[in-house]
Each structure stands twice: as C-alpha cells, then as structure tokens.
C-alpha positions in Angstrom: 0.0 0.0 0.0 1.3 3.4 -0.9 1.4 5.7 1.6 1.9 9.5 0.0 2.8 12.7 2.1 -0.5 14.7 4.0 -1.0 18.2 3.7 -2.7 18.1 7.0 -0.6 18.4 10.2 -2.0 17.1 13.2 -3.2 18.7 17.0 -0.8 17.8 19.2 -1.3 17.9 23.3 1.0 17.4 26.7 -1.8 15.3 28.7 -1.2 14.5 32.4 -2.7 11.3 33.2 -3.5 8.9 36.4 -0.6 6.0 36.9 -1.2 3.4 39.2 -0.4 5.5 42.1 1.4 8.7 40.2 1.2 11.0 37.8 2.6 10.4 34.1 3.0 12.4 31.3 2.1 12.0 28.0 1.7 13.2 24.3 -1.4 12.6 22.3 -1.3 13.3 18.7 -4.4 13.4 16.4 -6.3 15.2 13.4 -9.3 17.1 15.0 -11.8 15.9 13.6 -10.3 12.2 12.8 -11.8 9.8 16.1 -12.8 6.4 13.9 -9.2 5.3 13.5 -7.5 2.5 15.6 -5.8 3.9 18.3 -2.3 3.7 19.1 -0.6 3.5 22.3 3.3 4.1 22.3 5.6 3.0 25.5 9.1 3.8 25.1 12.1 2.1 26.0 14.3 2.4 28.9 15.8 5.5 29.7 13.5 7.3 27.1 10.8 9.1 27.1 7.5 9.5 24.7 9.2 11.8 22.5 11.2 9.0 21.2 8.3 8.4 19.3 7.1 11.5 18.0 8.4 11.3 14.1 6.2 8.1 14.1 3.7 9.7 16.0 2.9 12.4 13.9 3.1 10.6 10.5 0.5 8.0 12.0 -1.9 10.8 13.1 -1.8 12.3 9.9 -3.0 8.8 8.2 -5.9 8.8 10.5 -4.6 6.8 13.2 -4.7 8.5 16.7 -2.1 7.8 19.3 -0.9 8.5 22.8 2.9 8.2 24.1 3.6 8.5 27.6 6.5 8.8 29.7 7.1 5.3 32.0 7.5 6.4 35.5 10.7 7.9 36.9 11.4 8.9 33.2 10.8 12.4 31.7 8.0 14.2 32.7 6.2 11.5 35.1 6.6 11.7 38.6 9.2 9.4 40.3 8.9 7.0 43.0 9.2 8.6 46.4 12.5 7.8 48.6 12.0 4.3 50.1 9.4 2.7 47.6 11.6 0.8 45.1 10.9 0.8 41.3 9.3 -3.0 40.3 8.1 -4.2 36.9 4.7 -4.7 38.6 4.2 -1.1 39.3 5.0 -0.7 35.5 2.8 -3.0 34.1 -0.3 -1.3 36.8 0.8 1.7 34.8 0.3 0.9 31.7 -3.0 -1.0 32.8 -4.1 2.2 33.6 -3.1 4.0 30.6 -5.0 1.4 28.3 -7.9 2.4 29.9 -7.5 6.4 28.4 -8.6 5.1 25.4 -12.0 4.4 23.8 -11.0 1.0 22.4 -8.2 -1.8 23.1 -5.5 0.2 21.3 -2.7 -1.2 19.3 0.5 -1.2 21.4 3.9 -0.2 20.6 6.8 -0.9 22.9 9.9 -0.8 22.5 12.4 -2.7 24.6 11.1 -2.2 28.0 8.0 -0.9 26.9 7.0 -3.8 24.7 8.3 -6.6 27.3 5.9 -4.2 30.0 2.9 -5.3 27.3 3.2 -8.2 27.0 3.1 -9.2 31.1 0.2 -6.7 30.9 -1.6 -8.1 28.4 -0.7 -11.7 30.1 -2.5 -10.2 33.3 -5.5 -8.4 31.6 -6.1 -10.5 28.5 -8.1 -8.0 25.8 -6.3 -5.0 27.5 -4.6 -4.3 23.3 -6.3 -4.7 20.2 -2.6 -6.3 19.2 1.2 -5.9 20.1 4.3 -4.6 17.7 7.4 -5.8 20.0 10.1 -3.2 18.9 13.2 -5.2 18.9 12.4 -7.2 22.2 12.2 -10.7 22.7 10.9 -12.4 25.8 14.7 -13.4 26.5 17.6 -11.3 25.3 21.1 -11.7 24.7 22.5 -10.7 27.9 26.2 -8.8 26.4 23.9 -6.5 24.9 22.0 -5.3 27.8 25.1 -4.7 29.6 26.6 -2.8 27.1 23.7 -0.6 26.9 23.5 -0.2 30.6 27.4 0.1 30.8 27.2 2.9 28.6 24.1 5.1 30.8 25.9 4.9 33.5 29.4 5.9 32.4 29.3 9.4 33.0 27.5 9.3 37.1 28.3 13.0 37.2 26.5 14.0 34.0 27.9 16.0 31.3 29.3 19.2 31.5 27.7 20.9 28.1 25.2 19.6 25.4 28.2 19.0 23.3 29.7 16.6 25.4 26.8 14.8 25.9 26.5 14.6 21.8 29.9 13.5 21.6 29.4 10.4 23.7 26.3 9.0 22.3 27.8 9.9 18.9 30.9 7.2 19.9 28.6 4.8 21.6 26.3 5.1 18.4 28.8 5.4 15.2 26.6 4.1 12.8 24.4 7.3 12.9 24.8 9.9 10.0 24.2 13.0 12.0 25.3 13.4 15.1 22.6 14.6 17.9 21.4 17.9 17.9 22.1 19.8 21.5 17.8 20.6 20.9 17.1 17.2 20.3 19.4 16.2 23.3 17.0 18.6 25.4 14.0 16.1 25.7 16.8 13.5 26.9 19.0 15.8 29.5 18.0 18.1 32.2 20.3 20.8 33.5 20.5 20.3 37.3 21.2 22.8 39.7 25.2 22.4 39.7 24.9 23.3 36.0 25.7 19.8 34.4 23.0 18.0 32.2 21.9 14.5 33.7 19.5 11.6 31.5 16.2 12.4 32.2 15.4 9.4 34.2 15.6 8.7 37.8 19.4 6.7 38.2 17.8 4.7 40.9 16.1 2.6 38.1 19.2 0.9 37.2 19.9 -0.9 40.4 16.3 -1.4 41.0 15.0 -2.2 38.0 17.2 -2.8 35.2 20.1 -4.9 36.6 17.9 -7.7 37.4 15.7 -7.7 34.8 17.2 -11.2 33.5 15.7 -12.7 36.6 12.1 -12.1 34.8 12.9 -13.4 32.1 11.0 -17.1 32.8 7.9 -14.8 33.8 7.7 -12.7 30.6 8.7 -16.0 28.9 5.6 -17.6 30.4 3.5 -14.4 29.1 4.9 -14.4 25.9 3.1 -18.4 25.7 -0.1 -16.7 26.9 -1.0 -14.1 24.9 -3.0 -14.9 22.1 -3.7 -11.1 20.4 -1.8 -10.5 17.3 1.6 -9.9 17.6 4.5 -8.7 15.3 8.3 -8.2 16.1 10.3 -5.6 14.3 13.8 -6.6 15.0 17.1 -4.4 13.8 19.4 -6.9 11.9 22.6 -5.5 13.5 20.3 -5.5 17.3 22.9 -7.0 20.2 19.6 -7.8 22.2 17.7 -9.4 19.9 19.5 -12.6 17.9 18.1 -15.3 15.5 18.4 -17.4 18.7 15.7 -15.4 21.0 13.6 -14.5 17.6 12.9 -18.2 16.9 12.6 -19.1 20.5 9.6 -16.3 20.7 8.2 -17.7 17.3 8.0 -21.0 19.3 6.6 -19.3 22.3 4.2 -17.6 20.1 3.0 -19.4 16.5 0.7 -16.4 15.8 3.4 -14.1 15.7 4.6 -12.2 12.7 8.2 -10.8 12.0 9.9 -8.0 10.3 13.5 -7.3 10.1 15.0 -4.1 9.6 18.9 -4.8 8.3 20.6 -1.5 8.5 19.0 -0.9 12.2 20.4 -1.6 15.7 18.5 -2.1 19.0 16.9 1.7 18.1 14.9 0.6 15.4 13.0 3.5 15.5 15.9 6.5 15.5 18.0 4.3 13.3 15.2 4.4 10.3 12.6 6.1 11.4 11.0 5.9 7.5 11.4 2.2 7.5 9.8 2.0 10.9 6.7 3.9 10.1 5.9 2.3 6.8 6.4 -1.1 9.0 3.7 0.1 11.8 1.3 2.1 8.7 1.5 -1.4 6.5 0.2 -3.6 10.0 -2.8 -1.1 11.1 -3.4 -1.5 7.4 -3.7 -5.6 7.7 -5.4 -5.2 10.9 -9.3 -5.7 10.5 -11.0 -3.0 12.7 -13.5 -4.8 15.1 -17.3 -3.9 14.4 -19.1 -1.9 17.1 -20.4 -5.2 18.7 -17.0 -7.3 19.1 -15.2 -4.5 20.9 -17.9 -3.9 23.3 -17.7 -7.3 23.5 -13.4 -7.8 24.4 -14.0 -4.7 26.5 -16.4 -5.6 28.9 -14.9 -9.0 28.7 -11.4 -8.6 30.2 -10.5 -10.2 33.5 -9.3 -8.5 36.3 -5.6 -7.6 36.9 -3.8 -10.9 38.8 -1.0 -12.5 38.8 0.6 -14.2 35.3 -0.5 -17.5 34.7 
C-alpha cells in the first residue's frame, strides 16, 4: 500500500494522566476531527521518554490513526517513586494498565524494549487489554552482552555531562553508525540541567539498580507471558540489534506461532531513530492488515477482560 505525504498536520497535546499511584505524562497526537481510527498507544524504552516516538507519532496521526505516548515512570516528565518505595516491573505493568484504559478501544500497542516486554506481562494479566502488540526489537529473552553494554554505557558518566556538546559526543561514539550526530535541541528532551549546571539523563538513576540490573531474573515470567498471549503480535527486530538474535527471535516464534516478523537490516536495537521511515511504513502497513472490530465485538473484548492478577 502506498502511503503519499499529508498536507494536513496534526493537534498535538501534553496530557497529564492517572498512573497506578502517580502521575505520568504524555503526548497525544491526532487530526481534529479524525476519532474512527484504531488507536495507538506508544511505551518507550528504557531510559527514554514518549518523545522518542514522535516522528512516528505524527506521521500516524496524519494517516488517521490517533495515538498516545507516555513517559514510563521515573522517566521524563512522570513523577518518580518517592524515597523508600523501590521501582518493580509490577508497578510498570499497573501503569500501563491504567493508561490502556484512556482510550475508547483496546489500542494497538507499541513498545519498544522495555515498553514492549511491560505489554506483554500486561496483556498476560488483563487478556483484551490491546487490540494487538508490535514488539520493537524485544524478545521475551535477550542476549545478555547487549543489555550490559547498553546499561554500561548510561551509566558511564554518574556526574553527567558538562555541556550539550559533550553529551553529543558520547552518544555519537557509543552510536557510530548514525549519520548525524545529535542535535544539543534534540538532546534537550533526553538531559535536564540540574542545579550544579551539568546535564543529567532524564530518568531517575535509581532505576538501574532497582530495576534494570535484574531484569534477567524475569525473564521465565515474561517468557511464560509471551506463551499466553493470544492477540496479534509482530516483532520488528534491527538486523545489526545486540539484544535481539536469531536465537531469542525463533525461541519467541515458538513461544508464540501467531506471531509475525519483520526485520530491519541496516538498524540496531533503536529501530526507530535508526530508520525512522522504515519503521513507520512497517507500523502504517500492519494497522493496514489489521481488520477494525465492528461496534459489537469491541464492546464485547471490552467488557470481557479479567481483572488484573498474577501471570499465569
């Protein structure tokens, strides 16, 4: 399907909007007067926040397809965990319970990385919660190097950065296969300047320890979720990803039959800022396979879903 350029550009909104037990922040993107489209719910990866996704955001909206991206907790513009109350994947997955419930409809999901294994352990838990699931280069296990790499290199400079510039020119080494090298205004939605004058990642550092470094030790339960969830489900993988190998694809593909795949060569573990283009088209092409429920059969998965409990 041919998807040409809109002339159109669509609203776009900061939204506050009820957590689990906080306050997140989020973006909603949509053409005025364009409400019949499948919505689309975008959760980010770690360290991000929502405005990871706004090239795709915007392009979607304009094509008729409504979204919302929202900052995880303790990331951007949501509120962090108090002092004392550690971060856990169960308050993550409440979260995004929540958020689900914003919109009209079970929304197509988008998560990247964190955000996508948080979907599926929420959809696990609230079967019906997403109309379907796009994995963005995750798999239900992960090749272990990679993660540490990643996490080796957010926590390299504890002290922050002393200018923009400095901040580019690390994630310009860490990241050599990009063209251009990070904008100090694009770095702004990623850094905030704290008051000794040095820019920090815009996510709470307490995440790594509690949240991050053990995230391995979840891997049997979002394994087990993977096996239970029976919406549709694609995987857009990056061919030169170090998290996400021909070993943990297939073993998903077994965990999940139903699942389709589509693999990106040229991109790494950031499918989407790697090729952004390629990404869109990917997401534009699936809503365009997906048949939109009739009236009746949403009402129906909607009043159907089960309460939140455990995963099976």
């Amino acid at each position: 399907m041919d998807f040409p350029p809109l002339a159109y550009h669509p609203e776009m909104r900061s939204l506050r909007l009820p957590g689990a037990d906080l306050t997140l922040a989020a973006g909603e993107s949509r053409i005025a007067d364009t409400t019949d489209g499948i919505q689309v719910l975008f959760a980010h990866g770690f360290g991000q926040t929502h405005r990871a996704w706004t090239t795709s955001a915007l392009a979607l909206a304009r094509h008729g397809f409504p979204n919302l991206a929202f900052d995880a907790r303790g990331h951007g513009e949501s509120d962090r965990n108090p002092p004392g109350l550690v971060y856990s994947w169960d308050q993550m997955i409440d979260d995004m319970i929540v958020l689900a419930g914003e919109v009209a409809h079970p929304p197509l999901l988008v998560g990247a990385s964190m955000g996508g294994l948080i979907a599926l352990m929420a959809e696990a838990r609230w079967p019906g919660l997403f109309r379907a699931i796009v994995l963005v280069d995750v798999t239900p296990r992960w090749e272990q190097s990679g993660l540490e790499r990643i996490l080796a290199f957010m926590t390299a400079c504890p002290e922050g950065f002393d200018s923009l510039d400095h901040a580019a020119d690390v994630i310009a080494a860490f990241m050599p296969h990009r063209r251009e090298r990070k904008s100090t205004r694009s770095l702004q939605s990623l850094l905030r300047q704290e008051a000794d004058g040095r820019w920090r990642w815009h996510w709470d550092r307490r995440l790594v320890d509690e949240l991050a470094r053990d995230s391995a030790a979840h891997q049997d339960i979002i394994v087990e979720a993977a096996r239970a969830v029976k919406c549709p489900l694609l995987l857009i993988s990056g061919g030169r990803s170090e998290l996400v190998s021909q070993r943990t694809t297939e073993e998903f593909r077994s965990l999940a039959p139903h699942a389709q795949h589509m693999h990106l060569p040229e991109a790494t573990h950031m499918v989407a800022g790697d090729d952004n283009d390629a990404f869109t088209r990917s997401i534009l092409e699936y809503l365009d396979r997906l048949p939109v429920p009739d009236s009746e059969s949403a009402f129906a998965a909607s009043s159907s879903l089960a309460s939140p409990g455990a995963i099976p």
